[in-house]
N, CA, C and O atoms as a DFTB+ gen file, in Angstrom:
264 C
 N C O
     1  1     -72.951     -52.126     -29.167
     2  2     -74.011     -52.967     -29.665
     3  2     -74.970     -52.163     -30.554
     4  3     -75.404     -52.567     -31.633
     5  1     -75.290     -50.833     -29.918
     6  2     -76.325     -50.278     -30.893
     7  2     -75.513     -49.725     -32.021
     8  3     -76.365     -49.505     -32.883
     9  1     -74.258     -49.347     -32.544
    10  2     -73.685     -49.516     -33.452
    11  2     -73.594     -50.484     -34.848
    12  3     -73.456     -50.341     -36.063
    13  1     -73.735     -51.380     -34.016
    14  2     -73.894     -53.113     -34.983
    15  2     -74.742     -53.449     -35.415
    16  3     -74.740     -54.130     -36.441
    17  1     -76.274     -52.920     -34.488
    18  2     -77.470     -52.895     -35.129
    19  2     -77.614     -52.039     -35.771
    20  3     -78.670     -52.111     -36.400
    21  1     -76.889     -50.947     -36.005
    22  2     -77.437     -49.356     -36.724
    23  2     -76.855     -49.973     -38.424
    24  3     -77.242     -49.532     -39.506
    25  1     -75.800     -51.138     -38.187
    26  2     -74.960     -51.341     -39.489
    27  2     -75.778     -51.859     -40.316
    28  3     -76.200     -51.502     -41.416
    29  1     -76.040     -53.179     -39.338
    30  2     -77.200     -54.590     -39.966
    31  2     -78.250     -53.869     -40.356
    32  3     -78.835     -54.475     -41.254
    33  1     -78.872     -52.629     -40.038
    34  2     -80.015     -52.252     -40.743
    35  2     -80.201     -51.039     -41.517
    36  3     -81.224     -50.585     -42.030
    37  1     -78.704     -50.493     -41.497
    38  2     -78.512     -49.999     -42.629
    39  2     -77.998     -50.545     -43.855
    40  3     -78.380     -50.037     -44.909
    41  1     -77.210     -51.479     -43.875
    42  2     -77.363     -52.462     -45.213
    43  2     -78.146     -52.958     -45.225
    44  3     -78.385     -53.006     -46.432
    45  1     -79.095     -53.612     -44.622
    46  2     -80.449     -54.247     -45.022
    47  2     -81.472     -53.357     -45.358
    48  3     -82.390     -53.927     -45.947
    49  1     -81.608     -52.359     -45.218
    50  2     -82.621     -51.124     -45.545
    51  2     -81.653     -50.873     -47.138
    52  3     -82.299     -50.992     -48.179
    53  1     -80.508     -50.617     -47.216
    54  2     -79.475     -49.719     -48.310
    55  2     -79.869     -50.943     -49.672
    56  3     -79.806     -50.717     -50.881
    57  1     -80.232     -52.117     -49.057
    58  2     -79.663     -53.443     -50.097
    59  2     -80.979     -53.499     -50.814
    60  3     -81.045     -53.432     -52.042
    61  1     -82.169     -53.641     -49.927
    62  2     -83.848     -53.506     -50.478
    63  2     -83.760     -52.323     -50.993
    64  3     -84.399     -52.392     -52.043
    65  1     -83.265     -51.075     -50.852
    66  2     -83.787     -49.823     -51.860
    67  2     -83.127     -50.073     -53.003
    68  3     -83.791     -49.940     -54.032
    69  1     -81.487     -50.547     -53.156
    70  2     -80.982     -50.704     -53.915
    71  2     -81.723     -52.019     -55.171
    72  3     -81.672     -52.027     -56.401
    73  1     -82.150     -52.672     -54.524
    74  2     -82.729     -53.826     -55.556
    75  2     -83.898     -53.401     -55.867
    76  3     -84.396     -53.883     -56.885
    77  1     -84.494     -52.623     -55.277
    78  2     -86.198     -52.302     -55.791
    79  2     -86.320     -51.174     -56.819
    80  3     -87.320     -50.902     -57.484
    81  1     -84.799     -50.397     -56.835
    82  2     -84.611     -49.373     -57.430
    83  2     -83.966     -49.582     -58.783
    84  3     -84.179     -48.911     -59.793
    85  1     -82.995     -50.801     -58.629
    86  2     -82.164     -51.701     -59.851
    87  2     -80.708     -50.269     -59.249
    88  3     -79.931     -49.979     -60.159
    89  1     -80.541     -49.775     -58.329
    90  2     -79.108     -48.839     -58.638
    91  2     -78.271     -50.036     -58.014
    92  3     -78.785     -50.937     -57.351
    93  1     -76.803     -49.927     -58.334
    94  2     -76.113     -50.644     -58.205
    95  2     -75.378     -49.576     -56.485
    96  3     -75.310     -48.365     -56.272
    97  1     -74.931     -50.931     -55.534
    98  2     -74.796     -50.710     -54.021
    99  2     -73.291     -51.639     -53.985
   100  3     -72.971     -52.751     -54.403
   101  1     -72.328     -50.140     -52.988
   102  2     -71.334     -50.663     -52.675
   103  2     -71.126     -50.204     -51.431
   104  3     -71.380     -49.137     -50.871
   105  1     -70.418     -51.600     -50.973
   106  2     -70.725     -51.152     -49.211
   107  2     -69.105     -51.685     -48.967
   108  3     -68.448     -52.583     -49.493
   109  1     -68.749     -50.498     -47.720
   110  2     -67.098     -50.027     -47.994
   111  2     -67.009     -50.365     -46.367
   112  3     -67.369     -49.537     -45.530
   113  1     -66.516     -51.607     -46.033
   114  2     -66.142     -51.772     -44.876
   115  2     -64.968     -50.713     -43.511
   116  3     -64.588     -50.726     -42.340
   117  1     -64.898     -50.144     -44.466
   118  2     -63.853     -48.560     -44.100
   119  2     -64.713     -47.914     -42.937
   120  3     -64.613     -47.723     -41.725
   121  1     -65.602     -47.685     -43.952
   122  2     -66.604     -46.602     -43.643
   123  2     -67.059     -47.033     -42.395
   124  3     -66.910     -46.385     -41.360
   125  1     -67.748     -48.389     -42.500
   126  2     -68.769     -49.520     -41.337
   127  2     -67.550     -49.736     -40.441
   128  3     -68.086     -50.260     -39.464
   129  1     -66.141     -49.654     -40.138
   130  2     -65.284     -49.716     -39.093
   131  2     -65.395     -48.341     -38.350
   132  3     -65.448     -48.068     -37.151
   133  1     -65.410     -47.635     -39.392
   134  2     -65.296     -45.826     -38.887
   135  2     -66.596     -45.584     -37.830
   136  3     -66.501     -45.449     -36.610
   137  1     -67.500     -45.572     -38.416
   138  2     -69.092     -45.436     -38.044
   139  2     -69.061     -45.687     -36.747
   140  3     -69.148     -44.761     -35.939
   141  1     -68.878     -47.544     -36.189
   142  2     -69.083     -48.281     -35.349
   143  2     -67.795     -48.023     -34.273
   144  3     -68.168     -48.163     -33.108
   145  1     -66.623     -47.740     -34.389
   146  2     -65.909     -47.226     -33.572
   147  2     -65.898     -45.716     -33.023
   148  3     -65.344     -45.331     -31.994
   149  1     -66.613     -44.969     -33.912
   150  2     -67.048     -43.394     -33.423
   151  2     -68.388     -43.704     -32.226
   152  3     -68.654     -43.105     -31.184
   153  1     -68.941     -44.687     -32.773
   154  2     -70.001     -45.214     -31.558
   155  2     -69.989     -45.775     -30.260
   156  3     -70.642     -45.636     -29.226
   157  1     -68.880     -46.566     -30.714
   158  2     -68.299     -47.321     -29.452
   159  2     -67.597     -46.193     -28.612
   160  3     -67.483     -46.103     -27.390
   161  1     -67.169     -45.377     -29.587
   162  2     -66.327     -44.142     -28.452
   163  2     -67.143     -43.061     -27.682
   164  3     -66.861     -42.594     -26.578
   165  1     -68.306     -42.724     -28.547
   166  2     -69.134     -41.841     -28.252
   167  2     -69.770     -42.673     -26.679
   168  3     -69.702     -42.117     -25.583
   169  1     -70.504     -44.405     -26.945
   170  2     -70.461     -44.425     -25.784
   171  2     -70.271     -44.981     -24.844
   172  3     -71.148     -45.417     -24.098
   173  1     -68.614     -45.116     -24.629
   174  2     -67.853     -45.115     -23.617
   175  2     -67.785     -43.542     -23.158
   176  3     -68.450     -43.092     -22.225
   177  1     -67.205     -43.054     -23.669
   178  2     -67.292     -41.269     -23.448
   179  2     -68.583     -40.811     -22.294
   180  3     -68.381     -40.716     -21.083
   181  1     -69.809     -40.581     -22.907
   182  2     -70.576     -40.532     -22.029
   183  2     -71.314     -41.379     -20.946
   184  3     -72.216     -41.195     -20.128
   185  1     -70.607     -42.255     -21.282
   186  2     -70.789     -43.342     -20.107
   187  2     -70.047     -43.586     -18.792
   188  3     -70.515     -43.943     -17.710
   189  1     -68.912     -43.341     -19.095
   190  2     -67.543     -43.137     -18.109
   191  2     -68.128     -41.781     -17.434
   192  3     -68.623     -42.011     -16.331
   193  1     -68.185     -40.460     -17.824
   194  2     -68.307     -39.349     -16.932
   195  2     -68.991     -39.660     -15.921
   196  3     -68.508     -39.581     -14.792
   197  1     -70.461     -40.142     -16.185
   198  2     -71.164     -40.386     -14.787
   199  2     -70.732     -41.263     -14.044
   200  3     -70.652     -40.995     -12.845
   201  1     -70.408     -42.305     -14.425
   202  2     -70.135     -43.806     -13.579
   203  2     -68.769     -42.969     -12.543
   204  3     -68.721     -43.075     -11.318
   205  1     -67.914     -42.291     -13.257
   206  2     -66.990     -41.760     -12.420
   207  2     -67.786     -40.807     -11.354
   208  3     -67.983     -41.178     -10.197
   209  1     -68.040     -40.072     -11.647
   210  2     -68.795     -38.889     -10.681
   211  2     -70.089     -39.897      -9.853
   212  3     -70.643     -39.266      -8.952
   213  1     -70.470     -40.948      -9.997
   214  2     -71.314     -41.254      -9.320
   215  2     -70.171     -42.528      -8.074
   216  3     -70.313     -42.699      -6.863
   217  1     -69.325     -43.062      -8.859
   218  2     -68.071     -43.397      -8.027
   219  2     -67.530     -42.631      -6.748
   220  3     -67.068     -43.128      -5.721
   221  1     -67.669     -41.571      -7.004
   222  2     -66.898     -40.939      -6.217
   223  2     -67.701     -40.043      -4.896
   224  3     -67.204     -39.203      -4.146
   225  1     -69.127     -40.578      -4.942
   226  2     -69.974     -40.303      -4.023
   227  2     -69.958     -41.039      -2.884
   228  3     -69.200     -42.007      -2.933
   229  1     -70.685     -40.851      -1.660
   230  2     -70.516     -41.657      -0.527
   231  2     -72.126     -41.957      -0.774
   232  3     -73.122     -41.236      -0.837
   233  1     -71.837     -43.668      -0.905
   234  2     -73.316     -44.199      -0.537
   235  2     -74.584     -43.630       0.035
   236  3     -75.632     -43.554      -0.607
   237  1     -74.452     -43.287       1.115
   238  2     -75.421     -42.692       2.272
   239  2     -76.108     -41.714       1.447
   240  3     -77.223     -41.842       0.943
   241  1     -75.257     -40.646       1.357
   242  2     -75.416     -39.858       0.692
   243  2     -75.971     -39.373      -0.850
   244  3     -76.600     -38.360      -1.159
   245  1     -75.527     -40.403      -1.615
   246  2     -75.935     -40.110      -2.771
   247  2     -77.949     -40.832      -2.671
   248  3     -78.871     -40.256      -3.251
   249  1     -78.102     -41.909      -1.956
   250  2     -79.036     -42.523      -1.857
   251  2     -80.480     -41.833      -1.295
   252  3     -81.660     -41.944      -1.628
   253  1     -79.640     -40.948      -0.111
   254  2     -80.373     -39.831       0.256
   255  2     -80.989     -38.316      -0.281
   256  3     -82.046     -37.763       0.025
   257  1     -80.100     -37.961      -1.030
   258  2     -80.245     -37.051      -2.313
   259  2     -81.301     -37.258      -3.211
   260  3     -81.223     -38.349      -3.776
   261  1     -82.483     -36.410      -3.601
   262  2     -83.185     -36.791      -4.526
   263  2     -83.401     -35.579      -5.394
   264  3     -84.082     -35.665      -6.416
């Protein structure tokens, strides 16, 4: 999700500089697949490590731990 928003407001930020500036803007859906799937991976990646390691705790225990 924060990928999708990072897109939407980087073409909407890229599109206003581009028109206020008169440069001409090309936006390469390549790129915006690449971006947003390095994100999505990045976080699953750090998202999975803990959820696993916190999986694999015993209730009692982890609750008690501070």
């Amino acid at each position: 999700m924060g990928g999708m928003i990072g897109v939407v407001l980087g073409v909407f930020g890229a599109t206003r500089l581009a028109a206020s500036f008169g440069w001409p803007m090309l936006i390469r859906p390549d790129v915006i697949l690449i971006s947003v799937g390095f994100s999505a991976l990045v976080g699953i990646g750090f998202g999975l490590y803990p959820a696993r390691k916190a999986s694999q705790l015993d209730p009692i225990d982890a609750l008690r731990y501070e």
